[in-house]
N, CA, C and O atoms as CSV, one atom per row, in Angstrom:
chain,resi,resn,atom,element,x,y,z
A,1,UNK,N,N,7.124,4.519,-21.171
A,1,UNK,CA,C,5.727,4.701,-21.522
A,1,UNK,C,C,4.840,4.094,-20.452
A,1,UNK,O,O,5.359,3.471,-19.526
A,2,UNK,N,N,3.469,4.254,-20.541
A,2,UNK,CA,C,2.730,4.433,-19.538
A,2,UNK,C,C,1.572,3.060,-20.168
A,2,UNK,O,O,1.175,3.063,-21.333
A,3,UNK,N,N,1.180,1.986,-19.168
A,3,UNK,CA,C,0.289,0.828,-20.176
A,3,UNK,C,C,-0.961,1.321,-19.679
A,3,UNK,O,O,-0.973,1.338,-18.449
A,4,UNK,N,N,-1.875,1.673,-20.141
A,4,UNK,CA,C,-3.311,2.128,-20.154
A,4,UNK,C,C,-3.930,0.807,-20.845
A,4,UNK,O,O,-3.477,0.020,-21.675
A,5,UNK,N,N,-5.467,0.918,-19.976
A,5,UNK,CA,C,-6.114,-0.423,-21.328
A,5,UNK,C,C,-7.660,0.524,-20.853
A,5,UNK,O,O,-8.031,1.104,-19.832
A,6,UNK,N,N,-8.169,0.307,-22.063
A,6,UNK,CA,C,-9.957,0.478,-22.146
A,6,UNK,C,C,-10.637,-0.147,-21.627
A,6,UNK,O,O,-10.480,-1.342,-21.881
A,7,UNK,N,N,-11.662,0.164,-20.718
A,7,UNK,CA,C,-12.601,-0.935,-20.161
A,7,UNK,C,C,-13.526,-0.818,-20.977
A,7,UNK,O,O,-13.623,0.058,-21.836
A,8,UNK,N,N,-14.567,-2.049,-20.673
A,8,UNK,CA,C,-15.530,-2.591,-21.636
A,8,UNK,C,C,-16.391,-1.870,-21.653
A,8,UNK,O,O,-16.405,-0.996,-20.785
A,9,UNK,N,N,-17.439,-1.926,-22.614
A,9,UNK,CA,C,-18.757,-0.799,-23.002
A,9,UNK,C,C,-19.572,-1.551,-22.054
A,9,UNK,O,O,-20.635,-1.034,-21.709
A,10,UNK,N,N,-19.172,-2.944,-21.470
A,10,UNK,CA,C,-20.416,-3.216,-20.442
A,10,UNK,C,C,-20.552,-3.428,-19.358
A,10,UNK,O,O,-21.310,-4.231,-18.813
A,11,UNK,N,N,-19.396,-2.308,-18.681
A,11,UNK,CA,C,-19.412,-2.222,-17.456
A,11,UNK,C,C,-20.333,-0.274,-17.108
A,11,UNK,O,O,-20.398,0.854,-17.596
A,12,UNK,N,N,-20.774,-1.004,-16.081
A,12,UNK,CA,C,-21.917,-0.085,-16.016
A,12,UNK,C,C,-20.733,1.522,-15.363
A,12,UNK,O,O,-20.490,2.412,-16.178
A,13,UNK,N,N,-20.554,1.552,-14.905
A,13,UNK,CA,C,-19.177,2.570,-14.450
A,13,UNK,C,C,-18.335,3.152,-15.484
A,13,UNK,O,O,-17.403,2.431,-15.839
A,14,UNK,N,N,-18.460,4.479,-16.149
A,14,UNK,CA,C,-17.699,4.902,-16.800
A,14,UNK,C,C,-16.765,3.869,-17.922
A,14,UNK,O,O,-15.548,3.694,-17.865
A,15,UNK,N,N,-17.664,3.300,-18.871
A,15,UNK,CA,C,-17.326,2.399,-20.093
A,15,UNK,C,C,-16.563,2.746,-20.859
A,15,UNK,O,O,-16.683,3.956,-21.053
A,16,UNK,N,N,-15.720,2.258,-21.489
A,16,UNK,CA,C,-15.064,2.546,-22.807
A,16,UNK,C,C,-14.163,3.520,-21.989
A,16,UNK,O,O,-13.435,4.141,-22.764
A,17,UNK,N,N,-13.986,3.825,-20.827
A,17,UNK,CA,C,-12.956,4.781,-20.691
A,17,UNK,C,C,-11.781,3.998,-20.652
A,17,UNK,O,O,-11.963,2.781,-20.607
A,18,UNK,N,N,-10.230,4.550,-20.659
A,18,UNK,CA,C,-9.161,3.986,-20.252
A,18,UNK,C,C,-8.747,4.780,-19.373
A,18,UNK,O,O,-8.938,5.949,-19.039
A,19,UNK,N,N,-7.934,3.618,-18.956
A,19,UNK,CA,C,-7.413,3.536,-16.847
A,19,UNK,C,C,-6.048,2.805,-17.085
A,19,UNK,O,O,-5.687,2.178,-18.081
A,20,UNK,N,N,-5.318,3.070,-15.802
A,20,UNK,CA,C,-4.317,2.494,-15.538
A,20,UNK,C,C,-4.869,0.945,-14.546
A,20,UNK,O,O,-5.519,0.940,-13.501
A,21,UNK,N,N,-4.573,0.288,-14.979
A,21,UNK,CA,C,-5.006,-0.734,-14.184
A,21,UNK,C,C,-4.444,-0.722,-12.377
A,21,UNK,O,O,-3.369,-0.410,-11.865
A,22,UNK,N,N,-5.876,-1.265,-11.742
A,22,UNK,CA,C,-5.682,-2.011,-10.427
A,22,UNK,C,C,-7.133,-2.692,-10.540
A,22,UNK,O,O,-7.867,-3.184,-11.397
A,23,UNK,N,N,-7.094,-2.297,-8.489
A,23,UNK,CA,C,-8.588,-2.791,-8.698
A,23,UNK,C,C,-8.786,-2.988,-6.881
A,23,UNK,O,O,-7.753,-2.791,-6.240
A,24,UNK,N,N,-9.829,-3.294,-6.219
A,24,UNK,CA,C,-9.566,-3.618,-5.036
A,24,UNK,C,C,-9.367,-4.673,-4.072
A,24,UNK,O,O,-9.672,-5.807,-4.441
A,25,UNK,N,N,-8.965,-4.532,-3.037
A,25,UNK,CA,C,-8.359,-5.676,-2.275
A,25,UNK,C,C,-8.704,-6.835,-1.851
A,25,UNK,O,O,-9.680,-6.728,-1.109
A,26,UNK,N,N,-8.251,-8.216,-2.015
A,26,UNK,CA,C,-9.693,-9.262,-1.226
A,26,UNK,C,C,-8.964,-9.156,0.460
A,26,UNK,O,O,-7.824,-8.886,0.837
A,27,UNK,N,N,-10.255,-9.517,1.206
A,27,UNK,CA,C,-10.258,-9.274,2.523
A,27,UNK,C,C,-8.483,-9.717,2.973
A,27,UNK,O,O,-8.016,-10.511,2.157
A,28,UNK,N,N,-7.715,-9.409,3.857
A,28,UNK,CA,C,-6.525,-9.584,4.061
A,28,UNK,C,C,-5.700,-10.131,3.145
A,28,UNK,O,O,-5.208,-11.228,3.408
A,29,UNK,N,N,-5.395,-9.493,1.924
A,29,UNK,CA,C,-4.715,-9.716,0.929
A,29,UNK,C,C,-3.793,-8.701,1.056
A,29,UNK,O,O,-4.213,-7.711,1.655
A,30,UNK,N,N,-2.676,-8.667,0.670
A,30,UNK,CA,C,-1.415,-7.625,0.819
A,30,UNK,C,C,-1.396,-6.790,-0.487
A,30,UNK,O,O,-1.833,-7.249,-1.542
A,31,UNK,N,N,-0.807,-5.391,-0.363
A,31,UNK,CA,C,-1.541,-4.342,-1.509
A,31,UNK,C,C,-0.554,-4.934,-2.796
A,31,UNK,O,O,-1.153,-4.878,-3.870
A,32,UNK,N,N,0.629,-5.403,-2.878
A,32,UNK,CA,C,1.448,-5.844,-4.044
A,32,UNK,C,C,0.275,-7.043,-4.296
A,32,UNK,O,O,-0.685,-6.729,-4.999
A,33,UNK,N,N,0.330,-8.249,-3.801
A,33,UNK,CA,C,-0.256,-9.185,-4.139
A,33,UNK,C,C,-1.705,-8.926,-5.129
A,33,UNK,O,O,-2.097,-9.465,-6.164
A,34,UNK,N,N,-2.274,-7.809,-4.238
A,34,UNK,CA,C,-3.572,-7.528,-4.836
A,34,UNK,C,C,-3.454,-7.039,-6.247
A,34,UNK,O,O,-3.912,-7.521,-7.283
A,35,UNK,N,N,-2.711,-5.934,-6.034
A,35,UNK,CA,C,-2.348,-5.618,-7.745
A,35,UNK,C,C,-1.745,-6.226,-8.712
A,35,UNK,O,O,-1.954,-5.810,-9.851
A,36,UNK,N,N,-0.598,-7.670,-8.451
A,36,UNK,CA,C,-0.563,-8.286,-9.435
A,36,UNK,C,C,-1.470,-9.369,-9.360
A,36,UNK,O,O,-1.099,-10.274,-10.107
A,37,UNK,N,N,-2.543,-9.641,-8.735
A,37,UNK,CA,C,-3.892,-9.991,-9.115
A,37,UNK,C,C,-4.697,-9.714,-10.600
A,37,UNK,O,O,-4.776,-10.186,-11.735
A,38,UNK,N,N,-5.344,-8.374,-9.586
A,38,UNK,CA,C,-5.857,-7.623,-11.018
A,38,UNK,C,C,-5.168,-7.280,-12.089
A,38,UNK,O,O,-5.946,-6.811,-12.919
A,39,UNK,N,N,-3.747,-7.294,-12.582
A,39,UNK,CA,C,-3.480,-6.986,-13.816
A,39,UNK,C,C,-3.435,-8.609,-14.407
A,39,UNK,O,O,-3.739,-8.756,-15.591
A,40,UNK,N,N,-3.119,-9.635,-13.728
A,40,UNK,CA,C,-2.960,-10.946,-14.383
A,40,UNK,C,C,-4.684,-11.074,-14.646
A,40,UNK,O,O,-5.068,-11.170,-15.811
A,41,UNK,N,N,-5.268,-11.073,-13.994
A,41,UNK,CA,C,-6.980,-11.056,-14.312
A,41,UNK,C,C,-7.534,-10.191,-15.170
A,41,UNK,O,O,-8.461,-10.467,-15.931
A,42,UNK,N,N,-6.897,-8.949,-15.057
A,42,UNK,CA,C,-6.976,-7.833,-16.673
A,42,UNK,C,C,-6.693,-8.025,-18.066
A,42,UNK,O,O,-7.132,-7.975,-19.215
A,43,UNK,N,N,-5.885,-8.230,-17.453
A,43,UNK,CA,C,-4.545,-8.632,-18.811
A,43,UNK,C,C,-4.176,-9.722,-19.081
A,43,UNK,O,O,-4.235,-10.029,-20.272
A,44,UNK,N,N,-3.651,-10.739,-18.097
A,44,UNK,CA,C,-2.902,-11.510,-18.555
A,44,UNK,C,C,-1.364,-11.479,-18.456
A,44,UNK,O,O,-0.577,-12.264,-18.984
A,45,UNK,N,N,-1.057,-10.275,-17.570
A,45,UNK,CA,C,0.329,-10.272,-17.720
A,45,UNK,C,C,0.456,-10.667,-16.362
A,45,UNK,O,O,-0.379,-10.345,-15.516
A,46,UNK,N,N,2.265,-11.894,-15.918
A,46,UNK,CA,C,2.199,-11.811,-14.843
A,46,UNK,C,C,3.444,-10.993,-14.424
A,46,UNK,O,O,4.411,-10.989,-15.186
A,47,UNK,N,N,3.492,-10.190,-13.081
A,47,UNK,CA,C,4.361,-9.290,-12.851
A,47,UNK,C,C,5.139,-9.973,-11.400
A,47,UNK,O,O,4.483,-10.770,-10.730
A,48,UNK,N,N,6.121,-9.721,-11.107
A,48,UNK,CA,C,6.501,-10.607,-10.029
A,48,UNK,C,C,6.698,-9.347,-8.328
A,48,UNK,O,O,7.103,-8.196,-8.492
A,49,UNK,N,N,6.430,-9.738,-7.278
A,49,UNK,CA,C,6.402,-9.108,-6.436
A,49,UNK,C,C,7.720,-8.180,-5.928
A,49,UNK,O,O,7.518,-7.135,-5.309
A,50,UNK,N,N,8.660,-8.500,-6.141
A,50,UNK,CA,C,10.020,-8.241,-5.733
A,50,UNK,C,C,10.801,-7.033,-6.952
A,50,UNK,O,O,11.933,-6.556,-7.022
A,51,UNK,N,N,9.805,-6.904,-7.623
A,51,UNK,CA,C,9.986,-5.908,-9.267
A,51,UNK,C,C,8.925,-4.543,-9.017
A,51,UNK,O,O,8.874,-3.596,-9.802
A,52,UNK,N,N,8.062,-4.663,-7.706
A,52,UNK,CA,C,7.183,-3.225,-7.551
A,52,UNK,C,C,7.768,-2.037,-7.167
A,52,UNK,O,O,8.139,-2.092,-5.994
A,53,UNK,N,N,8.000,-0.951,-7.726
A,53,UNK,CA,C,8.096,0.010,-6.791
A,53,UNK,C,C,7.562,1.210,-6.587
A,53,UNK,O,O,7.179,1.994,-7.456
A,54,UNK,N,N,7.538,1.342,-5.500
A,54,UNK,CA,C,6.192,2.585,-4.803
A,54,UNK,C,C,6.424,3.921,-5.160
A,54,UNK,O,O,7.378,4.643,-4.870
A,55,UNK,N,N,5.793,4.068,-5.581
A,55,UNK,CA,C,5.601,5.336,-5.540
A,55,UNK,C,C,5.097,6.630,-5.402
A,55,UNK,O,O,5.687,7.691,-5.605
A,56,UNK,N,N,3.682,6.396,-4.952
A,56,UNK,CA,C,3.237,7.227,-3.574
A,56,UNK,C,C,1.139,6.747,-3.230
A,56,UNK,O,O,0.390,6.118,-3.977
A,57,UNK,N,N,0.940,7.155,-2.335
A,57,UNK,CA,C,-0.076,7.292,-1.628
A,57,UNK,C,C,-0.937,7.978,-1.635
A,57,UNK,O,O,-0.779,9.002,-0.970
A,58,UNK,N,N,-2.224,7.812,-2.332
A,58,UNK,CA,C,-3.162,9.014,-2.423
A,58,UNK,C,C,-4.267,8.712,-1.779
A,58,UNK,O,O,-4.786,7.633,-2.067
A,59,UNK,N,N,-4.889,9.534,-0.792
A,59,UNK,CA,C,-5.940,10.121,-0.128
A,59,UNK,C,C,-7.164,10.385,-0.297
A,59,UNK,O,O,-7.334,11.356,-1.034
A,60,UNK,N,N,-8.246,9.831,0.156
A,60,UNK,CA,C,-9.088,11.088,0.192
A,60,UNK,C,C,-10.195,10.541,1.997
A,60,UNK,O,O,-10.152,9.637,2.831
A,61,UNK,N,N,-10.757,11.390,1.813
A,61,UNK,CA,C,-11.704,10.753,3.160
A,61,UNK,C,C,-12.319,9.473,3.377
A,61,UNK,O,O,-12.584,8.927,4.448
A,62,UNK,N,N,-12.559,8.966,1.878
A,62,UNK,CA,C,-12.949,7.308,1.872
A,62,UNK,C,C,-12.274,6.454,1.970
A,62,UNK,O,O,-12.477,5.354,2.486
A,63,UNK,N,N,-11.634,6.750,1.619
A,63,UNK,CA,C,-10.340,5.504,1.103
A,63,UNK,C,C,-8.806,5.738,0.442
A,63,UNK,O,O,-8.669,6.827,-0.114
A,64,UNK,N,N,-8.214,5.283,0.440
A,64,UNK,CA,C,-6.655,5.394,-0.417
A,64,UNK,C,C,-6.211,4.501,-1.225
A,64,UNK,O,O,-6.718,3.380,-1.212
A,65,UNK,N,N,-5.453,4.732,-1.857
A,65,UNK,CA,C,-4.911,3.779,-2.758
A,65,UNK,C,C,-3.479,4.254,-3.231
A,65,UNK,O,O,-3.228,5.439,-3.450
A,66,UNK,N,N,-2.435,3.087,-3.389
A,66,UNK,CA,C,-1.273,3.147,-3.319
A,66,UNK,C,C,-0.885,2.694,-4.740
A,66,UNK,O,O,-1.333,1.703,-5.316
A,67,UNK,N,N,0.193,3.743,-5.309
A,67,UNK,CA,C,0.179,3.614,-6.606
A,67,UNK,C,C,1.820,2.946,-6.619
A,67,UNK,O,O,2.679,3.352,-5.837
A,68,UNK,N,N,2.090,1.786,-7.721
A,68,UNK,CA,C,3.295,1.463,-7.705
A,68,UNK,C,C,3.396,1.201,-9.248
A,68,UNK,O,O,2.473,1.291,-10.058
A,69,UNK,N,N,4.720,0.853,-9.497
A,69,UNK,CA,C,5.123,0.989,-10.693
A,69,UNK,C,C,6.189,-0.660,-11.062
A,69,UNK,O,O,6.768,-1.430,-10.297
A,70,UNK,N,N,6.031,-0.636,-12.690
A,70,UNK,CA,C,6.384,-2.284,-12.584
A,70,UNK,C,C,7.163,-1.696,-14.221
A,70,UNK,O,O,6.561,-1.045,-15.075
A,71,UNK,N,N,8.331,-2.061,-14.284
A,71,UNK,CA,C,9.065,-1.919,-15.289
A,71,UNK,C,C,9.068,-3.029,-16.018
A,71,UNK,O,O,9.417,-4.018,-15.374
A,72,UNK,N,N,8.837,-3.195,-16.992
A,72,UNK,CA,C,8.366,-4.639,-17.909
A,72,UNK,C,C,8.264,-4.144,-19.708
A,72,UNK,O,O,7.628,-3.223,-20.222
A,73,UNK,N,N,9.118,-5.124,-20.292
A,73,UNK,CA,C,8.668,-5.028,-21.684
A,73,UNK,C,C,7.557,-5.884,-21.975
A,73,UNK,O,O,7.503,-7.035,-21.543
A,74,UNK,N,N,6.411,-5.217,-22.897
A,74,UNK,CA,C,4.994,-6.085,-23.118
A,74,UNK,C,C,4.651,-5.557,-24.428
A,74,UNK,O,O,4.208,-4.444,-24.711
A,75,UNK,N,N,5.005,-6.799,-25.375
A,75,UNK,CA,C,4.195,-6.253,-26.585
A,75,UNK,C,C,2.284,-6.480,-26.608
A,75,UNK,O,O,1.715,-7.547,-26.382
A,76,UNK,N,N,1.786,-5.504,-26.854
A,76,UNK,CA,C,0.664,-5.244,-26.540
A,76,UNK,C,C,0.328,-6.499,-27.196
A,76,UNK,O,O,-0.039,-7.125,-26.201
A,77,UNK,N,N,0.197,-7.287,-28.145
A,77,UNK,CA,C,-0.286,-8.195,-28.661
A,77,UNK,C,C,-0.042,-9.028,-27.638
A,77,UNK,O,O,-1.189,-9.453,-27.495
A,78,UNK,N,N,0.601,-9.590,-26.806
A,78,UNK,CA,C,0.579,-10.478,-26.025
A,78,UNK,C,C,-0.239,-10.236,-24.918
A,78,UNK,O,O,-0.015,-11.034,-24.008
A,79,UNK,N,N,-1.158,-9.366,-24.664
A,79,UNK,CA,C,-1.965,-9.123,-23.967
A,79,UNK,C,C,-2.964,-9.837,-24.199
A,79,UNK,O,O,-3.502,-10.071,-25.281
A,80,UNK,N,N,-3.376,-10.403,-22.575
A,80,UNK,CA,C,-4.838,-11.388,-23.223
A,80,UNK,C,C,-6.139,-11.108,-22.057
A,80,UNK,O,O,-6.381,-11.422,-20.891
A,81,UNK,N,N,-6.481,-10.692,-22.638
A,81,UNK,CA,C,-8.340,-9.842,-22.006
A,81,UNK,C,C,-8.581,-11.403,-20.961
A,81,UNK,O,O,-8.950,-12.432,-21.528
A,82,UNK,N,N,-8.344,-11.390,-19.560
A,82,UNK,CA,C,-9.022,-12.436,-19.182
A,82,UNK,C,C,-10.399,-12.528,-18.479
A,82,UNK,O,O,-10.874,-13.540,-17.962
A,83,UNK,N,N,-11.012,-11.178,-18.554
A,83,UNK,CA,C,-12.610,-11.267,-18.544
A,83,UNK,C,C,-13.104,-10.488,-18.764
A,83,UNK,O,O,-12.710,-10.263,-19.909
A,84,UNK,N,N,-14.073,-9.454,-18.431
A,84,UNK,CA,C,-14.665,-8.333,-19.410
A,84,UNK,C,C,-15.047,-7.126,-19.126
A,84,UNK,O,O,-15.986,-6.463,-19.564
A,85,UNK,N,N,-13.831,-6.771,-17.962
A,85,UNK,CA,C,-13.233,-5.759,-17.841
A,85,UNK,C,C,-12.884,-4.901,-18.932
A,85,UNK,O,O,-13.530,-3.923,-19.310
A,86,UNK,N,N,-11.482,-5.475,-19.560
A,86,UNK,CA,C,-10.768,-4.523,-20.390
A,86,UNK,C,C,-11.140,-5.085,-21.825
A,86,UNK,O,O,-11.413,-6.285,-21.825
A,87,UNK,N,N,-11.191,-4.525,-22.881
A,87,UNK,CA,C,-10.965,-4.546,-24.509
A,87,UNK,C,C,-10.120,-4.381,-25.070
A,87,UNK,O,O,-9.994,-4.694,-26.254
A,88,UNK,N,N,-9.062,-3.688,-24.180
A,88,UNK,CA,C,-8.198,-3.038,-25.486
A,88,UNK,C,C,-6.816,-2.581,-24.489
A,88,UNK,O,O,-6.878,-2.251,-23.305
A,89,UNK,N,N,-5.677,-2.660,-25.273
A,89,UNK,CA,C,-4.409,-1.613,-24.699
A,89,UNK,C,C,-3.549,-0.750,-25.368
A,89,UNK,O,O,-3.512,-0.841,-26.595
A,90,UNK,N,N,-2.902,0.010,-24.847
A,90,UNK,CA,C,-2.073,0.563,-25.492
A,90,UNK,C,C,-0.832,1.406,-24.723
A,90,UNK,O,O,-0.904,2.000,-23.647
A,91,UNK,N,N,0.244,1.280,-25.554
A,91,UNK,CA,C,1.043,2.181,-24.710
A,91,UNK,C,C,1.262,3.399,-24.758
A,91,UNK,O,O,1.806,3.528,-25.855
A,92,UNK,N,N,1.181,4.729,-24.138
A,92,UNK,CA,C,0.962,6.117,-24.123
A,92,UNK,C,C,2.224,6.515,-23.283
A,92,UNK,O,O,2.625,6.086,-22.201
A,93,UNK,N,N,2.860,7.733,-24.357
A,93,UNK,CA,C,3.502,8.700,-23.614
A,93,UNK,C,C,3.176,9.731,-22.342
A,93,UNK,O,O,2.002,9.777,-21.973
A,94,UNK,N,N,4.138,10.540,-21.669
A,94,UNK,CA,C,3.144,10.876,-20.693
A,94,UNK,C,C,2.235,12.492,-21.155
A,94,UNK,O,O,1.184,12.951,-20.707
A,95,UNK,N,N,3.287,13.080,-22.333
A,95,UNK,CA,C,2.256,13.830,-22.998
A,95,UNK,C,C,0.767,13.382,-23.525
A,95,UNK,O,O,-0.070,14.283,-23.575
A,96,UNK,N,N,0.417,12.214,-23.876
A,96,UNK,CA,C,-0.812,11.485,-24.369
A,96,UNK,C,C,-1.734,11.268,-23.520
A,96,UNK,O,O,-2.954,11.421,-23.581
A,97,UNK,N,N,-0.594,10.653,-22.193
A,97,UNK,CA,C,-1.432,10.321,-21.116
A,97,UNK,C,C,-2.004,11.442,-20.795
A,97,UNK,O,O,-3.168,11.282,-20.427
A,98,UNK,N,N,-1.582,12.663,-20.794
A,98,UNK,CA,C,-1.978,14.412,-20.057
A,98,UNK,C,C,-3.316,14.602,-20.585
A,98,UNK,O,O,-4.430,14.563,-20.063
A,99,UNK,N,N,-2.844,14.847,-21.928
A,99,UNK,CA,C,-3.954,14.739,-23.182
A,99,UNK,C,C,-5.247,14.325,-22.835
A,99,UNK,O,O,-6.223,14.973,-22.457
A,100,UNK,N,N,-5.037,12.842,-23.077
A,100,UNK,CA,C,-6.252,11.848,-22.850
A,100,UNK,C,C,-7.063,12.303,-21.564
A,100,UNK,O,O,-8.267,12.557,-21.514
A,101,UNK,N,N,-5.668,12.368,-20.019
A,101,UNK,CA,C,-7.303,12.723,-18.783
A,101,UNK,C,C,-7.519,13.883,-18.836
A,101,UNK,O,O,-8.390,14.077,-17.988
A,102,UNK,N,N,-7.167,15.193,-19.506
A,102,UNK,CA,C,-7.630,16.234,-19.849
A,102,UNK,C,C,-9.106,16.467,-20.552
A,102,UNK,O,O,-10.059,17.150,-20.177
A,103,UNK,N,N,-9.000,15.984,-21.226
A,103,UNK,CA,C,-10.061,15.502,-22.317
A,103,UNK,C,C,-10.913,14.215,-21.940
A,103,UNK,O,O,-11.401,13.410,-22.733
A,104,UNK,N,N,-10.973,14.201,-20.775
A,104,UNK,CA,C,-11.798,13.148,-19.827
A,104,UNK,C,C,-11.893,11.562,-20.430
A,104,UNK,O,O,-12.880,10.898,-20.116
A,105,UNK,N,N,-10.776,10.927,-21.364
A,105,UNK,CA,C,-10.701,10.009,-22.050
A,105,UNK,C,C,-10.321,8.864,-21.198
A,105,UNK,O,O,-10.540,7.671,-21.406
A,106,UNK,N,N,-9.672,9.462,-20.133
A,106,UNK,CA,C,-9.028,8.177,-19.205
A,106,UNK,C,C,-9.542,8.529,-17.660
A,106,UNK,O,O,-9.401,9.561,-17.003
A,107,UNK,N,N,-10.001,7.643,-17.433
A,107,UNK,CA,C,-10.630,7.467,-15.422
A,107,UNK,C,C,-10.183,8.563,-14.813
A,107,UNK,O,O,-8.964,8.416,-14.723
A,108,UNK,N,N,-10.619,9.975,-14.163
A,108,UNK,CA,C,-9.739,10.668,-13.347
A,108,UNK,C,C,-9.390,10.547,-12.187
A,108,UNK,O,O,-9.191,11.515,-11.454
A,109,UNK,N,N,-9.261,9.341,-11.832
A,109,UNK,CA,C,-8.813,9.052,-10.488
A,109,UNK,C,C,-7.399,7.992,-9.967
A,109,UNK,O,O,-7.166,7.194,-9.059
A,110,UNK,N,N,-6.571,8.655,-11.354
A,110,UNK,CA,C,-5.610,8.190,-11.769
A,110,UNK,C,C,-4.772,8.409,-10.355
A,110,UNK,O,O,-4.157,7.685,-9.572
A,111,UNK,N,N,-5.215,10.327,-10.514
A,111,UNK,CA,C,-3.340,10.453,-9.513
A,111,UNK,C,C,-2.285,10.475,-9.603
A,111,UNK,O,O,-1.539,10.270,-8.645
A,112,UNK,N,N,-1.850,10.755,-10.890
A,112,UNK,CA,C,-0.933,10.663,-11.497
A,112,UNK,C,C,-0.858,11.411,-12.531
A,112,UNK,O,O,-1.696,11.412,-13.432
A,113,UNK,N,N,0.488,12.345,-12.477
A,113,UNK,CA,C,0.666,13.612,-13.690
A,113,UNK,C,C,2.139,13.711,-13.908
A,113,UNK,O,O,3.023,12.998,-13.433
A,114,UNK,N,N,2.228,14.654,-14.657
A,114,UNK,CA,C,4.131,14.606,-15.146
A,114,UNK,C,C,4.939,14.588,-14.209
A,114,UNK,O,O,5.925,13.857,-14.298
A,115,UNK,N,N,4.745,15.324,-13.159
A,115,UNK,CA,C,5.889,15.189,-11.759
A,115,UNK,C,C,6.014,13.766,-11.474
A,115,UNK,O,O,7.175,13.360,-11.522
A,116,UNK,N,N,4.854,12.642,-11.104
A,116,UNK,CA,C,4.619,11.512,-11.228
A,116,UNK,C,C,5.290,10.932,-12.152
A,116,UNK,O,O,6.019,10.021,-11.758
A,117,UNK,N,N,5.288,11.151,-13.232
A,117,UNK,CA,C,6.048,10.501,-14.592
A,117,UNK,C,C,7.832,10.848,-14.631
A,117,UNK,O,O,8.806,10.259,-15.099
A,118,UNK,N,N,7.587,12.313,-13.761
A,118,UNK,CA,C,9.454,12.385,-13.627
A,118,UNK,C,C,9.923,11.144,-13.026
A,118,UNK,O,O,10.653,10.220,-13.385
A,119,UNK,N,N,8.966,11.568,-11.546
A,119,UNK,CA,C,9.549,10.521,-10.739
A,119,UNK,C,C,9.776,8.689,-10.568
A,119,UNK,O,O,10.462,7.969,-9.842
A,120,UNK,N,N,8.628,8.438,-11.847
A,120,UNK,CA,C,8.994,7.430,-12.276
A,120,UNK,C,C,10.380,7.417,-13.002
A,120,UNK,O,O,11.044,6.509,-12.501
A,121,UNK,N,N,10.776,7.781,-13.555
A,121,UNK,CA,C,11.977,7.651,-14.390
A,121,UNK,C,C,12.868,7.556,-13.651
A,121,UNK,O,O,13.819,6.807,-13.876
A,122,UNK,N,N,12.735,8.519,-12.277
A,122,UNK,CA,C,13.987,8.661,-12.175
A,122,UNK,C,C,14.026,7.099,-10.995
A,122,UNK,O,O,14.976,6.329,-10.857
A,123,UNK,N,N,13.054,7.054,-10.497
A,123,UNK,CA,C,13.143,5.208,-9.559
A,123,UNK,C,C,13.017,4.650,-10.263
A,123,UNK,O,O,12.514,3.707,-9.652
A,124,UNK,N,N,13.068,4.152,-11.887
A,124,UNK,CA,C,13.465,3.410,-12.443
A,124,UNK,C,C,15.381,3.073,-13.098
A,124,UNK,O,O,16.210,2.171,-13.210
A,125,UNK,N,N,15.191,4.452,-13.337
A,125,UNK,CA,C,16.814,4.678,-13.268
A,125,UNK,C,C,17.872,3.971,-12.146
A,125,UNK,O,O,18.841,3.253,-12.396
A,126,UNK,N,N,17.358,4.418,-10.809
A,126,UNK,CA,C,18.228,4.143,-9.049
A,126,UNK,C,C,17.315,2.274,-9.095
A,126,UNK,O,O,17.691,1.477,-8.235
A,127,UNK,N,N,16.450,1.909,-9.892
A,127,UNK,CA,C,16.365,0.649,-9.207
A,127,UNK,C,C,16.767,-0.461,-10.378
A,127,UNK,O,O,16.660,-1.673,-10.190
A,128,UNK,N,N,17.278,0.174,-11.700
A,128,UNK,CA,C,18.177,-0.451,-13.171
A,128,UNK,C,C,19.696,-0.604,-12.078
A,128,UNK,O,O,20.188,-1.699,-11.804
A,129,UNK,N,N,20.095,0.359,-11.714
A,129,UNK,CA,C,21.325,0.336,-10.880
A,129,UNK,C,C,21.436,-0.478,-10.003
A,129,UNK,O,O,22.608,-0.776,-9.771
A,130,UNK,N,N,20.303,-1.236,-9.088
A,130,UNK,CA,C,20.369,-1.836,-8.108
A,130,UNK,C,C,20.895,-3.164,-8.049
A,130,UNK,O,O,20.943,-3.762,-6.974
């Protein structure tokens, strides 16, 4: 499953939507480091560096951003809002997930769709083996 969380009604940027968490980089900070930044500052969860794995690179003329993946059991209750960003989480299938940014419920600048969701499985599979 896929961890989505809601951002707050008082962020001026597309509120109340849900996103896959990140966020952006502090000046020479390394892109793993940065992202288990923002989810420990999101959430509350901490994820360890040596547990990321990549899984691809998206584009556009401004900027990019590199999407990776973190295999972790998290009961949503142990999630703890550490500022006022997010409200809320939940865990979503990747049919739900489809659903939801279809229906403009979740950030569309995800980047991420079922081929994405294969291919998670299956580098989670080759890196359970490792």
């Amino acid at each position: 499953q896929i961890l989505i969380s809601q951002r707050s009604g008082k962020k001026d940027v597309l509120p109340l939507k849900w996103e896959c968490n990140g966020g952006a980089l502090l000046s020479g900070e390394d892109v793993i480091d940065g992202i288990i930044r923002e989810i420990y500052e999101e959430l509350g969860i901490k994820l360890e560096k040596d547990k990321a794995i990549y899984l691809k690179t998206a584009k556009n003329s401004e900027r990019f951003k590199e999407i990776y993946l973190f295999k972790k059991d998290i009961n949503i209750e142990d999630i703890k809002f550490r500022d006022d960003e997010c409200i809320d989480a939940k865990w979503v299938g990747i049919d739900e997930f489809t659903y939801m940014l279809d229906n403009g419920e979740i950030v569309n600048n995800v980047d991420f769709n079922k081929e994405d969701y294969e291919n998670c499985l299956n580098l989670l599979k080759l890196n359970i083996n490792r």
